[in-house]
C-alpha positions in Angstrom: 0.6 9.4 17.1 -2.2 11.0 15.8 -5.6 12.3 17.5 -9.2 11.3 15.4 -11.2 14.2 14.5 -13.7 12.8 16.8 -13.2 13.5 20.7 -13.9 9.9 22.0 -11.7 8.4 24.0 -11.0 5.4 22.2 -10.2 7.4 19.2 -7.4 9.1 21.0 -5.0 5.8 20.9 -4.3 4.5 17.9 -4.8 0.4 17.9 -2.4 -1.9 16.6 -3.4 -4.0 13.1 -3.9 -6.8 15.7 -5.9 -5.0 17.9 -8.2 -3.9 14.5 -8.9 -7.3 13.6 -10.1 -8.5 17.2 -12.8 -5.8 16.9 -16.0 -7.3 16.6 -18.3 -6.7 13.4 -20.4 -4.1 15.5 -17.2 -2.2 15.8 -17.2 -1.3 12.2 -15.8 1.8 11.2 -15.6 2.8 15.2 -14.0 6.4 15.8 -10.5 3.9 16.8 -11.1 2.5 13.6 -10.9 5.5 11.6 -8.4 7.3 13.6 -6.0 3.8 12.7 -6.5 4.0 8.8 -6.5 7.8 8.7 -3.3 7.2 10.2 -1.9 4.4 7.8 -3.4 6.5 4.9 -1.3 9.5 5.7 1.7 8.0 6.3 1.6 6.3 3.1 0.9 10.0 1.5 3.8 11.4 3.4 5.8 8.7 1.7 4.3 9.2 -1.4 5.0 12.7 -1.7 8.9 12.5 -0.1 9.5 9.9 -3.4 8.2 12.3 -5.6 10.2 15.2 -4.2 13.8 12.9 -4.6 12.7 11.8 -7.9 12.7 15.5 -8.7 16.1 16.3 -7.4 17.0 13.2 -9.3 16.4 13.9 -12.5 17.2 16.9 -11.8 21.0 16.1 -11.3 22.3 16.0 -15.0 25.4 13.8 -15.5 27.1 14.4 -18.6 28.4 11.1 -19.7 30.5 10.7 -23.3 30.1 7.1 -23.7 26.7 6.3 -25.4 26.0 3.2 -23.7 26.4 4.3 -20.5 23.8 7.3 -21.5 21.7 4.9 -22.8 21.9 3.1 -19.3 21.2 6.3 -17.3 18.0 7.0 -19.9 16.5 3.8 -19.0 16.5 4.0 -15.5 15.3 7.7 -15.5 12.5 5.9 -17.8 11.5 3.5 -14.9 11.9 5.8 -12.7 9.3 8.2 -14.0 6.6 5.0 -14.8 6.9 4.0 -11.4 6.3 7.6 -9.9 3.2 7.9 -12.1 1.8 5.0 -10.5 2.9 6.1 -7.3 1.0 9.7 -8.2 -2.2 7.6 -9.4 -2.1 5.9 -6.0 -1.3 9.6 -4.0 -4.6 10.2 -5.8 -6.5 7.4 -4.2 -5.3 7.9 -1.1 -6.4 11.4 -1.1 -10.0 10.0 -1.8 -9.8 7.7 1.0 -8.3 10.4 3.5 -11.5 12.3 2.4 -13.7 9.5 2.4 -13.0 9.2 6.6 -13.7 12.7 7.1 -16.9 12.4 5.3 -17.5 8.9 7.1 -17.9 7.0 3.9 -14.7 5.1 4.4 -15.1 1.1 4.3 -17.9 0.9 2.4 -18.5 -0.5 -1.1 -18.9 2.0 -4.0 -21.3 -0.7 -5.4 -22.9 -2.7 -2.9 -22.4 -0.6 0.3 -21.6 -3.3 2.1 -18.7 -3.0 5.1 -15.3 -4.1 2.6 -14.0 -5.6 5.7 -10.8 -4.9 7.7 -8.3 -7.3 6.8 -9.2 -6.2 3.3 -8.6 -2.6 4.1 -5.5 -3.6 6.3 -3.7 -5.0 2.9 -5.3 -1.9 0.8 -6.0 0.7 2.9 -7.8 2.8 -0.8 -9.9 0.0 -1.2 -13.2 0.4 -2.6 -14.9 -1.9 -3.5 -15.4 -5.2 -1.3 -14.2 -8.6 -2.5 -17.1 -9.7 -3.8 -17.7 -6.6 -5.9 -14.1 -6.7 -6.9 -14.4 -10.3 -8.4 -17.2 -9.4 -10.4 -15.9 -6.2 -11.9 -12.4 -8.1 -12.6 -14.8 -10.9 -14.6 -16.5 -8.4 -16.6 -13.3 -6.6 -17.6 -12.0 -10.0 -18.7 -15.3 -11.2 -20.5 -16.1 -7.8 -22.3 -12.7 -5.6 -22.0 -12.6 -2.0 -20.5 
């Protein structure tokens, strides 16, 4: 477990996703709150970073392999590989931003609005930000107008 920057108490503990959701909407971003997804956020970096590093030793391991299908095999899933580390990295990065946004206490709020994004939202995407609402709307202009 980990201890919240903050020297409360109730930040000392970290709560359970069950015990998160019970918290009442004057709760919102509590000291236990933050301490939770700061939490969640770097394990999900720690992961991050160990795929990365085995993705490296990977590709690093060069297996010499006469028969040309096979190589063409082996190229392919290197290929995957790689596209699904660089959206791994592209997530690392948005993690990053949310672990900073706690320690500057802007977590949980919308970029737009700046309205509270909510916790079950930030439970299934802890680098959410934007809230639903916000989210919709900037999904329906991408699809009406493009990028």
């Amino acid at each position: 477990m980990t201890k919240a920057n903050k020297s409360t108490p109730a930040a000392e503990v970290l709560l359970t996703e069950e015990e998160i959701l019970k918290m009442s909407d004057k709760d919102y971003m509590n000291p236990a709150q933050m301490a939770f997804f700061k939490n969640k956020l770097q394990n999900l970096e720690k992961e991050l970073l160990k795929n990365a590093g085995e993705t490296t030793e990977h590709l690093r391991e060069t297996v010499l392999v006469p028969d040309p299908a096979d190589r063409a095999t082996i190229e392919e899933e290197h290929a995957l590989e790689l596209r699904t580390r660089d959206r791994e990295r592209k997530l690392l990065k948005k993690v990053q931003q949310s672990i900073a946004a706690i320690d500057n206490n802007d977590y949980g709020y919308c970029e737009e609005t700046g309205e509270p994004i909510g916790i079950p939202r930030l439970i299934a995407r802890p680098t959410a930000t934007l809230s639903l609402e916000a989210q919709q709307r900037r999904e329906l202009k991408q699809k009406l107008y493009g990028d």
